[in-house]
N, C-alpha and C positions, 0 to 999 in steps of 0.2 A: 680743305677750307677754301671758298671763294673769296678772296680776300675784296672783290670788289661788292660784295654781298654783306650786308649788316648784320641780317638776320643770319647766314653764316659763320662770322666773325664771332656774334656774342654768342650762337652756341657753343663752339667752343671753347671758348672760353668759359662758359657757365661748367660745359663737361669735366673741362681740368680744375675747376674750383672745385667740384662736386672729388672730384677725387684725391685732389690734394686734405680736403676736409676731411676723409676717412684715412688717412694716413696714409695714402700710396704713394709713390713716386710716379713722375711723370718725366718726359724728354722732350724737349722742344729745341727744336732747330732755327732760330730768331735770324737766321738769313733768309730766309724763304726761298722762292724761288730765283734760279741765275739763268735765264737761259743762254746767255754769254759765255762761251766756253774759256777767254782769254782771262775774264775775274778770275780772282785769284781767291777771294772772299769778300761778299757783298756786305752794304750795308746793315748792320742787324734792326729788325723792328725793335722796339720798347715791352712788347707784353709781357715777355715771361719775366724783365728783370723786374719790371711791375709787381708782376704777383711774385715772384721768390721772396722782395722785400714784405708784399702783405702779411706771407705765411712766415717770415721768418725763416724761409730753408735755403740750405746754403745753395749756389750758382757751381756746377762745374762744368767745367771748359773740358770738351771731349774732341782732338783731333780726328779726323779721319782722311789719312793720306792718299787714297786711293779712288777717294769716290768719284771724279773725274772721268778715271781711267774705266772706271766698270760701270759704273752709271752714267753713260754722256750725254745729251742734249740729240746726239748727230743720231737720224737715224739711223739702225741695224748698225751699231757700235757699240766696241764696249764688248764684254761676257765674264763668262765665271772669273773668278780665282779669289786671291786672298785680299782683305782689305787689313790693311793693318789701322789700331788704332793705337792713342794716348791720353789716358786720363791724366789730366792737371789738378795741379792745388785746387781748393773748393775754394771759394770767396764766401766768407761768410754774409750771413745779410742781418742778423739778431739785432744789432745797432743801426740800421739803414732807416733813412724813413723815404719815401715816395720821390722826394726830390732829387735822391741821390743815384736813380735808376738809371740816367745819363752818364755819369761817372763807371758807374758800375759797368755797363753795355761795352762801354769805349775801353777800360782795363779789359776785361772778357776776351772781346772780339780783339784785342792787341798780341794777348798770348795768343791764342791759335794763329792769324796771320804770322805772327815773329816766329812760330813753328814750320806753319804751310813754306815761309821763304826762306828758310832755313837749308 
């Protein structure tokens, strides 16, 4: 996604509706891009805790300790091996309504960093 692109933006977004509407699961990463290797965890955008409360489907907070190390910014760094990860409690969203997606982002994105500096 081009995030400085509208007409990028709202496809996506039209895509993950479109799939979430037939029941599938989707994954979204609400940090987006860091090219700051010293962040530790970026700010998260709003969209997906937006639509989890639209749809109703629960938020899970999925660590991954390693992406750093094998994924880097720098180039020709980084390569194979293992990433570990950590699935967290789900946040439900069933009772949420739209204004509560602030809330929700800032718990979210609290676990995983209190993981990451862990």
């Amino acid at each position: 996604m081009d995030r400085n692109d509208v007409k990028s933006r709202t496809g996506v977004y039209r895509r993950a509706q479109k799939r979430l509407d037939q029941g599938l699961s989707i994954c979204i990463f609400p940090e987006g891009g860091v090219p700051d290797e010293s962040v530790i965890l970026d700010q998260f955008k709003e969209g997906a805790f937006k639509m989890a409360i639209a749809h109703k489907i629960p938020v899970v907070p999925i660590v991954f300790y390693d992406n750093k190390k094998r994924f880097p910014f720098t180039f020709l760094s980084g390569g194979p091996g293992p990433v570990r990860a950590k699935v967290h409690h789900f946040f439900e969203t069933g009772i949420l309504e739209e204004e509560d997606k602030t809330t929700l982002m800032k718990e979210v994105r609290s676990v995983i960093l209190n993981e990451l500096e862990a």
